[in-house]
C-alpha positions in Angstrom: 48.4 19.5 12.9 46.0 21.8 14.1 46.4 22.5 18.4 43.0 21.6 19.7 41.8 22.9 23.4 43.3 19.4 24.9 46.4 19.9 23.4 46.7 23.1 25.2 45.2 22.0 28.6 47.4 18.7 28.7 50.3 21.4 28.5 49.0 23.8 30.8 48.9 20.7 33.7 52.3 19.3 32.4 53.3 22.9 33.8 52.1 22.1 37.1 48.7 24.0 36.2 51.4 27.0 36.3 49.7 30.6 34.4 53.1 31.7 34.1 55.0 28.2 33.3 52.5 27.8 30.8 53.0 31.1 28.8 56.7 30.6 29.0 56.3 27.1 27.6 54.1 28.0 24.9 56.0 30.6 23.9 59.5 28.7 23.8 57.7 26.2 21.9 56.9 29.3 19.3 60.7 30.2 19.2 60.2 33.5 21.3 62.5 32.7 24.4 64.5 29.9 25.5 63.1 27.5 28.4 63.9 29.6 31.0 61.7 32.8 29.5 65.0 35.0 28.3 63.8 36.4 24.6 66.1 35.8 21.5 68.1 38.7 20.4 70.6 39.5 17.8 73.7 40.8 18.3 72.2 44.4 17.4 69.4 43.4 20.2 66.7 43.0 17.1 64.5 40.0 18.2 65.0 37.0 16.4 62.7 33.1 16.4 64.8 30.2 16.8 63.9 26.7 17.3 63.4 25.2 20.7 65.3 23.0 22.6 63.5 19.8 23.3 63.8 18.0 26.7 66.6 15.4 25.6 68.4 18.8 24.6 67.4 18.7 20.9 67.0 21.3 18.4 63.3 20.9 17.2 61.5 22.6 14.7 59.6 25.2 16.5 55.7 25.6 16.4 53.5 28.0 13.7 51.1 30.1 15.0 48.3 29.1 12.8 48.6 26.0 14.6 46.9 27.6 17.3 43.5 28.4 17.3 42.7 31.5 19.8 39.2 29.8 20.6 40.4 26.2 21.7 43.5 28.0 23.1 41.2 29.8 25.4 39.0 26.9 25.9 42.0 25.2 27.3 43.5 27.3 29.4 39.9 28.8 30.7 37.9 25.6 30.5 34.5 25.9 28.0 32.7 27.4 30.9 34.7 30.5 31.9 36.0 30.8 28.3 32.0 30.9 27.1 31.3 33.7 30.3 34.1 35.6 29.6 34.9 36.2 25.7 31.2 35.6 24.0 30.3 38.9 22.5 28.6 40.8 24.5 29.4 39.4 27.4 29.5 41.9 30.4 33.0 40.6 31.9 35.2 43.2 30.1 32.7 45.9 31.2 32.2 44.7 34.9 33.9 42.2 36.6 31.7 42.2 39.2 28.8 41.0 37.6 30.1 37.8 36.5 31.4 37.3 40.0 28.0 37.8 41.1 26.4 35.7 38.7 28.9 32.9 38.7 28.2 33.1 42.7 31.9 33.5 43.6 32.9 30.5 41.0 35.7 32.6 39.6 38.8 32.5 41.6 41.9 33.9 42.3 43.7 31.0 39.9 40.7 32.1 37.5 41.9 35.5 37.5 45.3 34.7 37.1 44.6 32.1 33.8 42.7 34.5 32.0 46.4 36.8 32.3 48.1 33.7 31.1 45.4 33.3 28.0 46.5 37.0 27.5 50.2 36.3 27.3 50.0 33.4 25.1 47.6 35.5 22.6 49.9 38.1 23.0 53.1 35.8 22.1 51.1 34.4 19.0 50.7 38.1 17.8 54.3 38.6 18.0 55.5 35.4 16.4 53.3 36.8 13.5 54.5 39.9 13.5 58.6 38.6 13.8 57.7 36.2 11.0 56.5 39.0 8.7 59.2 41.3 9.7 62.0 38.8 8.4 60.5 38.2 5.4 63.5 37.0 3.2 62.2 38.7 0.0 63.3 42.3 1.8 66.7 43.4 1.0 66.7 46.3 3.4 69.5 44.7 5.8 71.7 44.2 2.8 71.5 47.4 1.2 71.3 49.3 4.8 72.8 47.2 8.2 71.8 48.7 11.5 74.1 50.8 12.9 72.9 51.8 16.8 72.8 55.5 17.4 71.4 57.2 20.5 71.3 60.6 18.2 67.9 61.9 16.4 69.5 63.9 14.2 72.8 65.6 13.4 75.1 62.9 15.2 78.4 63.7 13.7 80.0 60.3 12.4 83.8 60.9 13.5 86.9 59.9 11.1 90.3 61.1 10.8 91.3 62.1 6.3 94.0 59.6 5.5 97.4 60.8 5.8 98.6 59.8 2.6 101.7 58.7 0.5 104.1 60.6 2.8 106.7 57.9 4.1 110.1 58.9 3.5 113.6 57.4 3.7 115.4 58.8 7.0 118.6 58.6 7.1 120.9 58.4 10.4 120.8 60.4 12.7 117.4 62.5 11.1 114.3 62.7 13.3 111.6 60.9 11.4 109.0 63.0 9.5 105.7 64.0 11.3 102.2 64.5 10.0 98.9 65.7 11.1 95.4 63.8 10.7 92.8 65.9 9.2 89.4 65.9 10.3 86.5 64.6 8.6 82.9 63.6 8.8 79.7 62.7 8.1 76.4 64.1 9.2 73.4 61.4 10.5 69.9 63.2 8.9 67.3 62.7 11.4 65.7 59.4 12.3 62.1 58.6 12.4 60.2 56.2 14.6 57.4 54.1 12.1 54.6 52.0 14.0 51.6 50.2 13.7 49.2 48.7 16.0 46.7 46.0 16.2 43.4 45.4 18.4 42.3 41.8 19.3 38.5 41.9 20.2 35.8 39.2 21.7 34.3 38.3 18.3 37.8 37.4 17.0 38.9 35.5 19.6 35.1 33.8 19.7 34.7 32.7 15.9 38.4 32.0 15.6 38.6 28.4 14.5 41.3 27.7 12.0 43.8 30.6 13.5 42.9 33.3 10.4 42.8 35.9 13.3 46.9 35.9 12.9 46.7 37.9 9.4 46.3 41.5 10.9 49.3 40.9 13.2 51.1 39.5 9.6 49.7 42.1 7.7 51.4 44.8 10.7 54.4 43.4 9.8 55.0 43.3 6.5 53.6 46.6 6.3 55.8 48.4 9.0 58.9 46.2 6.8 57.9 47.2 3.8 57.9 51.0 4.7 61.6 50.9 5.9 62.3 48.5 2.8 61.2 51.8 0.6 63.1 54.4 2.6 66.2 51.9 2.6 65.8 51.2 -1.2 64.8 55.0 -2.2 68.4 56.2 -0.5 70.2 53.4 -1.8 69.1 54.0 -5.3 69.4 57.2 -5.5 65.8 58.6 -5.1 66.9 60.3 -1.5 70.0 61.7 -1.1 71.4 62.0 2.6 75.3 62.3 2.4 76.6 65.0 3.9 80.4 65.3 3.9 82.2 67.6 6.0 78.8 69.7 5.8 78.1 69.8 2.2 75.7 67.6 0.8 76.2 65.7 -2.2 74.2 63.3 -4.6 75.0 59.7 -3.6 75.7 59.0 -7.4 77.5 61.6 -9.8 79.9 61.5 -12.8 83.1 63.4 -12.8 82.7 65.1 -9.9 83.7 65.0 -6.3 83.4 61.2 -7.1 82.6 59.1 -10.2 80.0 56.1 -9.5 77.1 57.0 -12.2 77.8 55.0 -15.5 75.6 55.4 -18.3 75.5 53.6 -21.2 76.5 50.3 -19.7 73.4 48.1 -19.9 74.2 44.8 -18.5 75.1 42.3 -21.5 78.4 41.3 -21.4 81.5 40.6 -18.9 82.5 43.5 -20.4 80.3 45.7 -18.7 81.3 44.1 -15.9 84.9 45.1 -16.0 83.4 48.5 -17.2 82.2 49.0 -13.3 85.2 47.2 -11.8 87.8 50.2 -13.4 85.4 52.8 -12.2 86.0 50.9 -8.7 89.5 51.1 -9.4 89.9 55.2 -10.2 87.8 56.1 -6.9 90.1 58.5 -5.1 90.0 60.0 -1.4 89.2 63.4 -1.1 91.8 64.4 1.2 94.8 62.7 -0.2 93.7 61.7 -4.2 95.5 58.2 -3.6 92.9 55.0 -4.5 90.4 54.2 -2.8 90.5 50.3 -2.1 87.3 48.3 -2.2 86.2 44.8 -3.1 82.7 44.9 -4.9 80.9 41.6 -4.2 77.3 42.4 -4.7 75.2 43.1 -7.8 71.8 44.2 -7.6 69.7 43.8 -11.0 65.7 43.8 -12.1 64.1 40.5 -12.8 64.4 41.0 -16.8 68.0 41.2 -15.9 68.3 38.1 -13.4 69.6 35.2 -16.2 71.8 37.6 -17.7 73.4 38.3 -14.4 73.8 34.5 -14.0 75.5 33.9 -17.2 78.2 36.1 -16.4 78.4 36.8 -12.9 76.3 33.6 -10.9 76.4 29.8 -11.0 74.9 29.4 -15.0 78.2 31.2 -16.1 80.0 28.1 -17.5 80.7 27.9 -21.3 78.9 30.9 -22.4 79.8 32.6 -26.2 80.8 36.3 -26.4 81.1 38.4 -28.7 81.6 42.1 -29.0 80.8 45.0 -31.9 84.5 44.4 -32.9 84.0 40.3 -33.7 83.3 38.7 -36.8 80.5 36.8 -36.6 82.6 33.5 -37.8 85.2 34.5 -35.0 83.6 34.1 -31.4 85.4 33.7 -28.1 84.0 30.4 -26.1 85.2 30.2 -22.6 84.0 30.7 -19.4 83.1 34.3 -17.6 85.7 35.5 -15.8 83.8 36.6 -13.5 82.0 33.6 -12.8 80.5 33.3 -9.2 82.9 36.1 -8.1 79.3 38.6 -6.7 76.0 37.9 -5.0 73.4 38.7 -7.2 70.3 40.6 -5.5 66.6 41.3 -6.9 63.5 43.1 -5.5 60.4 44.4 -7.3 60.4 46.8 -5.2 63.3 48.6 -6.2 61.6 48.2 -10.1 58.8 49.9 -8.4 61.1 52.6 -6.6 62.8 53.2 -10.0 59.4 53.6 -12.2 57.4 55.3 -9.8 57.1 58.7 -10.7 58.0 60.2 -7.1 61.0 57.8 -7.6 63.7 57.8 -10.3 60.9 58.2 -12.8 62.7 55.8 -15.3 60.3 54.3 -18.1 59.5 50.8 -17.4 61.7 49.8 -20.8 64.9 51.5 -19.3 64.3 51.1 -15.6 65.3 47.1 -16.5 68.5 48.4 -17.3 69.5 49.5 -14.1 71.5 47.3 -12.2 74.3 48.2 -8.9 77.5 47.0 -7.8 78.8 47.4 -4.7 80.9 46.2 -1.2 78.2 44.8 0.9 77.6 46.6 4.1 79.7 49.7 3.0 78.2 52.0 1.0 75.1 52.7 3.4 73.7 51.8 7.0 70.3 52.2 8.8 71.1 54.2 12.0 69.2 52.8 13.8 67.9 54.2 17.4 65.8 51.0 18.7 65.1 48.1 16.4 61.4 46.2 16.2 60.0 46.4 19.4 57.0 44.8 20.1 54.8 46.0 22.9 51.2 45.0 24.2 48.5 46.1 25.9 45.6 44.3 28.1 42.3 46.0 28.3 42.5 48.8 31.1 41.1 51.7 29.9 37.3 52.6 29.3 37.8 53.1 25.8 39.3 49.8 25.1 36.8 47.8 27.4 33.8 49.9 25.5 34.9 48.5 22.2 35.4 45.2 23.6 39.1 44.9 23.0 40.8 42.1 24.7 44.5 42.7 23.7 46.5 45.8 21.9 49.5 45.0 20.1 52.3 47.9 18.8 55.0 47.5 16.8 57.2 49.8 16.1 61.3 50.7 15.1 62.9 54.6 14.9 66.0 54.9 12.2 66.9 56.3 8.9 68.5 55.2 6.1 72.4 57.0 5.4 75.3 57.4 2.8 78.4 56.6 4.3 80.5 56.3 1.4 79.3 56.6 -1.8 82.6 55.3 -3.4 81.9 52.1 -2.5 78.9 51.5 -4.6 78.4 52.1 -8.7 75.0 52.7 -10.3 74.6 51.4 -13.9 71.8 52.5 -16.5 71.1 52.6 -20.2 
């Protein structure tokens, strides 16, 4: 249910009438921090919403910002009077404090002052909540195609590895010294990162006429939008649109065909287990470089297009039970009935934004016929990662500078992250098209 300006003031004066009590509440209440005001991380330091604790020590479901209005959140905190002096448009607060002081005849105090910070804060924390909420959007695949990987490099970090040493145990006999080898050096280049952000402005009039907390769809829309443009860049390297690995200082493709590796299969449009197995023995002929022994890897992802999505169930995800197949070779009279071999043996992945990446003509530039053909198979977390320099970081701003209190704005909000997507080893990831 909607949190009406006596919600908010009964909590404010369950926090001893504390400004800064208040915001922490509130904001624990949103899933930012815990009760103490520490903010929820990740292990990679991303931040993350959780559910609050409750009192008794309970996990409770934590609170949605459109349960908040900004206007009866003010009203609350500020009381109607102050709220009405201080964010009505036009109001000459923001553009001189002194004047409202004057006018009010020194009713505005210190604790005045001080609530009008914590007002700040909790709008503020409602903007982020947003923004967080948008970010980990579940229908982005970025973090399964590309997981962070911190770097403190820009550009040309050097990712260290020693070639393997290869089939070269011997028998020793006694008394012989046993045989000695040397580790090669090899590596892989980091292109150069790039910091995407986005900002929002909160002005009087929004925070005036907001009634039914609408005023939260720019910091949603920041969100998605600074997501979606690394989902793109992760998607567009992953597919094959970009192509950032650079081994031992050449660059290569990250799919080819009988070359320096073998991951590009054509003709293998996803119909049968068959094609399956098809990907699964290219898997198993990937060789090192240095040594030409196999390359071991355990494919357990499949990414496919939605026209592909109940195919990919009925051989590879939970609807492959009894299913009828039949090759060019079969009789019609003589079909095989059993269960897919490969039955819930991958995870199966969709976006339509990687139909987009593939069809768009500064992508792949696949007809739309053909592009729902495509379809990937790879280890998870192997074949690329996001190096990633900071992750989200969510900043704001209150109104300090002349050209912010000009235009009215009560609260700026940034959002930003700085990383770019890279090949690490292409031999752990298969591309399929018709």
């Amino acid at each position: 249910m909607p949190i009406n300006a006596t919600n908010v003031r009964r909590l404010f004066e369950s926090c001893a009438s504390d400004p800064i009590k208040a915001v922490v509440g509130i904001q624990h209440m949103l899933g930012l921090c815990d009760r103490n005001g520490n903010r929820y991380r990740d292990s990679f330091g991303r931040p993350v919403l959780r559910d609050p604790i409750s009192d008794t020590g309970r996990q409770v479901q934590r609170i949605r910002p459109q349960e908040f209005s900004l206007a009866e959140t003010g009203r609350g905190l500020l009381g109607h009077s102050l709220f009405e002096q201080v964010y009505t448009p036009g109001s000459t607060w923001l553009a001189n404090n002194r004047s409202l002081l004057e006018a009010s005849a020194g009713a505005v105090s210190a604790s005045a002052f001080a609530n009008i910070n914590a007002f700040t804060g909790t709008v503020a924390g409602l903007m982020e909540v947003n923004i967080l909420e948008a970010w980990q959007n579940p229908q982005f695949i970025a973090d399964v195609l590309c997981p962070s990987e911190s770097t403190r490099m820009f550009e040309g970090r050097k990712t260290i590895g020693v070639t393997r040493i290869g089939d070269q145990a011997e028998e020793r006999l006694p008394g012989m010294p046993t045989k000695r080898v040397q580790f090669g050096e090899r590596w892989i280049t980091q292109p150069r990162t790039v910091e995407n952000s986005l900002a929002a402005e909160v002005n009087q009039e929004t925070i005036f006429l907001d009634l039914t907390g609408q005023a939260y769809g720019e910091a949603n829309d920041l969100g998605t939008w600074l997501r979606y443009r690394k989902e793109i860049r992760c998607i567009d390297a992953f597919i094959g649109v970009t192509n950032t690995y650079v081994y031992n200082g050449n660059n290569y493709a990250t799919y080819i065909a009988n070359g320096f590796y073998d991951n590009d299969v054509s003709n293998n449009e996803l119909l049968h287990y068959t094609n399956v197995q098809t990907t699964l023995m290219k898997f198993r002929d990937m060789t090192d470089p240095a040594t030409g022994t196999r390359v071991l890897t355990n494919p357990n992802t499949i990414l496919v297009q939605l026209g592909k999505m109940a195919t990919a169930r009925a051989i590879v995800g939970d609807l492959a039970s009894g299913t009828r197949y039949q090759d060019a070779s079969t009789a019609a009279g003589n079909v095989t009935y059993s269960e897919s071999p490969y039955k819930n043996k991958f995870e199966i992945l969709e976006s339509p934004l990687v139909y987009e990446r593939i069809t768009a003509a500064n992508g792949l530039n696949v007809s739309p016929a053909d592009a729902e053909k495509y379809w990937w198979m790879f280890e998870k977390g192997k074949p690329l990662c996001y190096a990633e320099n900071w992750p989200l970081r969510v900043q704001q701003a209150a109104p300090g500078q002349m050209d912010m209190i000009d235009r009215g704005v009560v609260l700026y909000v940034k959002a930003d992250e700085r990383g770019v997507p890279m090949v690490k080893e292409p031999r752990k990831a298969v591309r399929n098209k018709p």
